[in-house]
N, C-alpha and C positions, 0 to 999 in steps of 0.2 A: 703067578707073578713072574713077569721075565726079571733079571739079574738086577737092571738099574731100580727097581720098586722095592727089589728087597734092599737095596742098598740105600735108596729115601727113605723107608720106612724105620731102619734104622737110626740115619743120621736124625728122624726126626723123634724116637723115641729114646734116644741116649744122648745126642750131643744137643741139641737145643727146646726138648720138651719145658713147659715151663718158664718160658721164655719170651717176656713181650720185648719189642722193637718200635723204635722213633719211626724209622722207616723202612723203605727197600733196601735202601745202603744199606743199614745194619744186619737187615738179613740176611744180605749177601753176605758179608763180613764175618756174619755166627757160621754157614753156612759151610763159607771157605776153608776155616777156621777147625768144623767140625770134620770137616774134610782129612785134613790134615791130619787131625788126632788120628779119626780112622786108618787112614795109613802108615802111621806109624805104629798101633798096637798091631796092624794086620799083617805089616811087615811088607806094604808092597808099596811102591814107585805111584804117585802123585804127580800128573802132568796136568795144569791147565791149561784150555784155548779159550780164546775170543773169537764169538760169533759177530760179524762185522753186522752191525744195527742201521745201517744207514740206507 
């Protein structure tokens, strides 16, 4: 696994396993969310971007 699968495979079995969702939005939201915790127990800097969709 390269680095970002270990870090999905995580967020997906610690921060939102167990977990249904109304929709996308909110999976985003758990996602981000989970994001976040991970950085903060991991002790490192959380940057978001936006991929421009249009």
């Amino acid at each position: 696994m390269n680095r970002i699968e270990d870090q999905w495979h995580q967020l997906k079995t610690h921060e939102i396993a167990g977990r249904m969702f109304e929709d996308e939005y909110d999976l985003a939201l758990a996602i981000m969310d989970g994001m976040e915790a991970r950085s903060l127990k991991g002790g490192y800097t959380l940057e978001r971007f936006k991929f421009n969709s249009a």
